[in-house]
N, C-alpha and C positions, 0 to 999 in steps of 0.2 A: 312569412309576412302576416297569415293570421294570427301568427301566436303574438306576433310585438302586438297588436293590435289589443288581442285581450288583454295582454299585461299593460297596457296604457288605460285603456278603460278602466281594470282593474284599481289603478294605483289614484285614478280620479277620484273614483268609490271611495277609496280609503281616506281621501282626503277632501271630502266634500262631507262624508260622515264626521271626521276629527274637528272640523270647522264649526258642525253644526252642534257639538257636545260641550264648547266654550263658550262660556258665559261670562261677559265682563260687566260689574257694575259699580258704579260711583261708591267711592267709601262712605260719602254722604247718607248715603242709602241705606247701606249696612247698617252705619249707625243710628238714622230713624229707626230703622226696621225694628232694631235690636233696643234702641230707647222706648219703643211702644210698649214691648213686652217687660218692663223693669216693674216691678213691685210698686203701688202707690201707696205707704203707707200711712199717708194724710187721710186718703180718701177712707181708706181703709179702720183709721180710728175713727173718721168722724159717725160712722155707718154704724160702727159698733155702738158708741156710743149715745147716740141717739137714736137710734134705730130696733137694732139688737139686744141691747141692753132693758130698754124700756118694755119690751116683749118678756122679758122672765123678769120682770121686778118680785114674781112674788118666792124667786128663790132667795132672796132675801131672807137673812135671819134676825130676830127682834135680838138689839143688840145684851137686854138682860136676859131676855132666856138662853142665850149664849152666853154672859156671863156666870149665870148660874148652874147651866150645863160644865161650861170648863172647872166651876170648883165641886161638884159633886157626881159629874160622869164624863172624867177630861177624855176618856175612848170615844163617846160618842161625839163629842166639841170635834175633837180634833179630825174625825171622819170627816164634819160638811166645809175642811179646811182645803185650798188650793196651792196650787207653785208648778210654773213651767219648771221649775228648773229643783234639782236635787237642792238640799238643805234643810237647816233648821228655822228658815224664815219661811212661812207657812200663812195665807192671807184667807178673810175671811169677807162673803158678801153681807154688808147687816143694813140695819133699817132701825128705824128710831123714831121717837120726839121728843124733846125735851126744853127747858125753858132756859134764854140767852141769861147769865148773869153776869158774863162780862165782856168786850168785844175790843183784842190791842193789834199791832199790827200783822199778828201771824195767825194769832185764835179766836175763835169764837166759845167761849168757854158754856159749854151745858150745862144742868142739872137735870139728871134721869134719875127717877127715884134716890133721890137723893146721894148719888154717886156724879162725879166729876167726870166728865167728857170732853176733849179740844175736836173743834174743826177745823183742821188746817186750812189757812185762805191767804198763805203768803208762797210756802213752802212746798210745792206739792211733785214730789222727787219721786227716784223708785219704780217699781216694778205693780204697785199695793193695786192700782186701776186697772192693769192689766188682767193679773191674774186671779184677781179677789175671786169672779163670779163664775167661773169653771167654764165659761163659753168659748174661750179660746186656747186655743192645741199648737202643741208647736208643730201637728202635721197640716197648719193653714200656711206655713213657711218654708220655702226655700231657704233660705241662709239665716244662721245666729242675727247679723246684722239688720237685716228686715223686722226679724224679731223685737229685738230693741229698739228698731226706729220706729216703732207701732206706742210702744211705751211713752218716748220721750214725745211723740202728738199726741196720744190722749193726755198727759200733764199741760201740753199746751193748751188744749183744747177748755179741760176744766178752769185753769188758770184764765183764759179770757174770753169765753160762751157760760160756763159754770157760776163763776164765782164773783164777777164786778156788780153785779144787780143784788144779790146777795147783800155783801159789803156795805153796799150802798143804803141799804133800807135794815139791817139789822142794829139791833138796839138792844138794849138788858130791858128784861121782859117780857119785848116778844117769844113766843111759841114757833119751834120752829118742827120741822121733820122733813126727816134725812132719807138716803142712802148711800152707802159708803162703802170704802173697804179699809178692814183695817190689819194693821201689817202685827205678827206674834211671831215669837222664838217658841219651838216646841219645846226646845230642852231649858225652858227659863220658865218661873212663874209669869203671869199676866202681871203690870201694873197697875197701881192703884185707878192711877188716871190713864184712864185709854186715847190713844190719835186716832183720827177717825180724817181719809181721805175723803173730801166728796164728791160723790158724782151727782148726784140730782138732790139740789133746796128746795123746801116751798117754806116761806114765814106764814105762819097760820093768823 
Protein backbone atom coordinates (compact mmCIF):
# COMPACT_ATOMS: atom_id res chain seq x y z
CA UNK A 1 0.00 0.00 0.00
CA UNK A 2 3.05 2.36 0.70
CA UNK A 3 4.70 1.67 -2.38
CA UNK A 4 1.33 2.60 -4.69
CA UNK A 5 1.26 5.48 -2.65
CA UNK A 6 4.89 6.59 -3.56
CA UNK A 7 4.57 5.76 -7.07
CA UNK A 8 1.48 8.07 -7.24
CA UNK A 9 3.08 10.89 -5.58
CA UNK A 10 5.88 10.04 -7.56
CA UNK A 11 4.19 10.25 -11.08
CA UNK A 12 2.35 13.73 -9.94
CA UNK A 13 5.95 15.06 -9.49
CA UNK A 14 6.66 14.16 -12.90
CA UNK A 15 3.77 15.60 -14.14
CA UNK A 16 3.31 18.75 -12.42
CA UNK A 17 7.19 19.41 -13.21
CA UNK A 18 6.34 18.54 -17.26
CA UNK A 19 3.46 21.16 -16.93
CA UNK A 20 5.48 23.78 -15.59
CA UNK A 21 8.44 23.35 -18.42
CA UNK A 22 5.55 24.38 -21.30
CA UNK A 23 5.32 27.47 -22.48
CA UNK A 24 2.69 28.59 -24.91
CA UNK A 25 2.73 31.82 -26.62
CA UNK A 26 0.80 33.88 -29.06
CA UNK A 27 2.56 33.71 -32.56
CA UNK A 28 1.66 37.42 -32.47
CA UNK A 29 4.26 37.55 -29.91
CA UNK A 30 6.80 35.80 -31.54
CA UNK A 31 6.46 37.85 -34.24
CA UNK A 32 6.77 41.33 -32.37
CA UNK A 33 9.44 39.85 -30.23
CA UNK A 34 11.37 38.94 -33.35
CA UNK A 35 10.35 42.26 -35.43
CA UNK A 36 11.89 44.31 -32.57
CA UNK A 37 15.18 42.74 -33.15
CA UNK A 38 15.17 43.24 -37.25
CA UNK A 39 17.84 45.57 -38.61
CA UNK A 40 16.70 49.29 -39.12
CA UNK A 41 18.45 50.31 -41.88
CA UNK A 42 16.69 53.81 -42.18
CA UNK A 43 17.58 54.75 -38.88
CA UNK A 44 20.78 53.35 -39.48
CA UNK A 45 21.76 55.59 -42.72
CA UNK A 46 20.42 58.47 -41.43
CA UNK A 47 22.87 58.40 -38.10
CA UNK A 48 25.57 57.81 -40.30
CA UNK A 49 25.01 60.33 -42.35
CA UNK A 50 24.40 62.98 -40.40
CA UNK A 51 25.91 62.12 -37.46
CA UNK A 52 28.92 59.92 -38.22
CA UNK A 53 29.92 61.16 -41.03
CA UNK A 54 30.17 64.85 -40.13
CA UNK A 55 32.52 63.74 -37.16
CA UNK A 56 35.59 62.60 -39.60
CA UNK A 57 34.88 65.16 -42.40
CA UNK A 58 38.38 65.79 -42.23
CA UNK A 59 39.16 62.20 -43.62
CA UNK A 60 38.31 63.71 -46.56
CA UNK A 61 40.70 64.06 -49.45
CA UNK A 62 41.13 67.56 -51.43
CA UNK A 63 39.69 66.20 -54.63
CA UNK A 64 43.10 67.67 -56.74
CA UNK A 65 45.50 66.58 -54.47
CA UNK A 66 43.83 63.14 -55.21
CA UNK A 67 43.87 63.88 -58.60
CA UNK A 68 47.47 64.61 -58.74
CA UNK A 69 48.44 61.79 -56.39
CA UNK A 70 46.50 59.21 -58.78
CA UNK A 71 48.67 60.55 -61.88
CA UNK A 72 52.16 60.75 -60.22
CA UNK A 73 51.87 58.20 -57.10
CA UNK A 74 48.69 55.81 -58.15
CA UNK A 75 50.12 53.36 -54.89
CA UNK A 76 49.60 55.97 -52.60
CA UNK A 77 45.91 57.26 -54.46
CA UNK A 78 44.74 54.06 -54.46
CA UNK A 79 45.74 53.24 -50.51
CA UNK A 80 43.20 56.12 -49.10
CA UNK A 81 40.65 53.99 -51.57
CA UNK A 82 37.46 52.00 -50.01
CA UNK A 83 34.95 48.85 -50.99
CA UNK A 84 33.00 46.63 -48.86
CA UNK A 85 33.00 44.28 -51.33
CA UNK A 86 36.10 42.60 -53.56
CA UNK A 87 36.52 44.38 -57.05
CA UNK A 88 37.83 46.77 -59.27
CA UNK A 89 35.38 49.49 -58.29
CA UNK A 90 37.15 51.15 -55.47
CA UNK A 91 35.49 54.61 -53.82
CA UNK A 92 37.02 57.56 -52.57
CA UNK A 93 36.03 60.30 -49.60
CA UNK A 94 37.04 63.81 -51.17
CA UNK A 95 36.23 67.41 -50.58
CA UNK A 96 36.28 70.38 -52.83
CA UNK A 97 35.29 73.89 -54.02
CA UNK A 98 34.69 74.92 -57.01
CA UNK A 99 32.83 77.39 -59.15
CA UNK A 100 29.09 76.32 -60.78
CA UNK A 101 29.30 76.84 -64.65
CA UNK A 102 26.58 74.96 -65.64
CA UNK A 103 23.37 73.42 -63.78
CA UNK A 104 20.85 70.77 -66.24
CA UNK A 105 18.67 68.23 -64.79
CA UNK A 106 21.25 65.52 -63.48
CA UNK A 107 24.60 67.85 -63.00
CA UNK A 108 25.95 70.60 -61.53
CA UNK A 109 28.85 71.06 -63.52
CA UNK A 110 32.21 72.48 -61.63
CA UNK A 111 35.27 74.11 -62.40
CA UNK A 112 38.30 73.31 -60.04
CA UNK A 113 41.29 74.58 -61.24
CA UNK A 114 40.40 74.49 -64.30
CA UNK A 115 39.44 70.74 -64.60
CA UNK A 116 35.64 69.73 -65.09
CA UNK A 117 33.70 68.04 -62.28
CA UNK A 118 29.63 66.76 -62.26
CA UNK A 119 27.63 66.60 -59.01
CA UNK A 120 25.34 64.36 -59.45
CA UNK A 121 21.72 65.66 -58.23
CA UNK A 122 19.33 63.52 -60.23
CA UNK A 123 20.96 60.10 -60.31
CA UNK A 124 22.39 59.15 -57.14
CA UNK A 125 22.66 54.99 -57.46
CA UNK A 126 25.31 52.72 -56.14
CA UNK A 127 27.30 51.66 -53.48
CA UNK A 128 29.81 55.37 -53.84
CA UNK A 129 27.93 56.96 -50.24
CA UNK A 130 28.29 53.90 -48.52
CA UNK A 131 31.64 52.96 -48.86
CA UNK A 132 33.52 56.06 -49.91
CA UNK A 133 34.58 57.10 -46.27
CA UNK A 134 35.87 53.73 -44.72
CA UNK A 135 33.52 54.10 -41.64
CA UNK A 136 31.52 51.43 -42.38
CA UNK A 137 32.41 47.37 -42.10
CA UNK A 138 30.61 44.77 -43.27
CA UNK A 139 31.20 43.40 -39.61
CA UNK A 140 28.25 46.21 -38.62
CA UNK A 141 25.88 43.59 -40.46
CA UNK A 142 24.28 40.68 -40.19
CA UNK A 143 23.11 39.65 -43.75
CA UNK A 144 24.44 40.87 -47.41
CA UNK A 145 20.76 42.29 -47.59
CA UNK A 146 20.98 44.78 -44.56
CA UNK A 147 24.05 45.67 -46.21
CA UNK A 148 22.46 46.86 -49.15
CA UNK A 149 19.55 48.24 -47.68
CA UNK A 150 21.79 50.82 -45.76
CA UNK A 151 22.92 51.70 -49.32
CA UNK A 152 19.70 52.13 -51.13
CA UNK A 153 18.62 54.89 -47.60
CA UNK A 154 21.54 56.79 -47.66
CA UNK A 155 20.78 57.38 -51.75
CA UNK A 156 17.42 58.18 -50.42
CA UNK A 157 18.43 60.14 -47.85
CA UNK A 158 20.89 62.40 -50.09
CA UNK A 159 18.30 62.62 -52.90
CA UNK A 160 15.65 64.41 -50.54
CA UNK A 161 17.47 65.94 -47.16
CA UNK A 162 20.86 66.53 -49.48
CA UNK A 163 20.19 67.67 -52.51
CA UNK A 164 16.53 69.88 -53.12
CA UNK A 165 17.76 73.12 -51.24
CA UNK A 166 20.93 72.64 -53.26
CA UNK A 167 19.06 72.52 -56.59
CA UNK A 168 17.00 74.98 -55.55
CA UNK A 169 19.56 77.99 -55.06
CA UNK A 170 22.29 76.78 -57.34
CA UNK A 171 23.16 79.01 -60.26
CA UNK A 172 26.47 79.33 -62.79
CA UNK A 173 28.72 81.29 -60.68
CA UNK A 174 27.93 80.54 -57.59
CA UNK A 175 31.00 79.02 -55.46
CA UNK A 176 30.16 76.06 -54.19
CA UNK A 177 32.00 73.31 -51.61
CA UNK A 178 31.52 69.88 -51.31
CA UNK A 179 31.98 66.38 -50.00
CA UNK A 180 31.57 63.43 -51.86
CA UNK A 181 32.42 60.16 -52.79
CA UNK A 182 33.46 59.27 -55.91
CA UNK A 183 33.13 55.87 -57.51
CA UNK A 184 37.08 54.64 -59.73
CA UNK A 185 37.99 51.45 -61.68
CA UNK A 186 41.45 50.36 -60.39
CA UNK A 187 42.20 48.60 -63.45
CA UNK A 188 41.10 51.79 -65.81
CA UNK A 189 42.61 55.23 -66.08
CA UNK A 190 40.69 58.05 -64.15
CA UNK A 191 38.43 60.17 -66.52
CA UNK A 192 38.88 63.32 -67.72
CA UNK A 193 35.61 64.51 -66.13
CA UNK A 194 35.26 63.06 -62.71
CA UNK A 195 31.20 62.25 -60.94
CA UNK A 196 31.31 63.25 -57.71
CA UNK A 197 28.27 61.85 -55.43
CA UNK A 198 27.21 64.33 -52.70
CA UNK A 199 26.93 64.11 -49.38
CA UNK A 200 27.10 67.39 -47.74
CA UNK A 201 26.72 71.23 -50.12
CA UNK A 202 27.16 74.51 -48.75
CA UNK A 203 26.96 77.42 -51.77
CA UNK A 204 29.42 79.83 -50.66
Amino acid sequence: MKKGIKYIVLAALIVLTGYNSIYIRKLSDVQNASGAQRFDAAAYARHFLHTTLPAHADRAIDLAQLTHSLATDPAKAWSASHALNDGNNRYFLVKGQGRITRVDSEYAYLDIQDKPVLLATRYIIGTAARDASGLISVDDFTTTMDMNTVSEELNKLIRKEVLPSFTTAAKPGENVSFIGALELQQNKTPPDTLEITPLNLIIQ
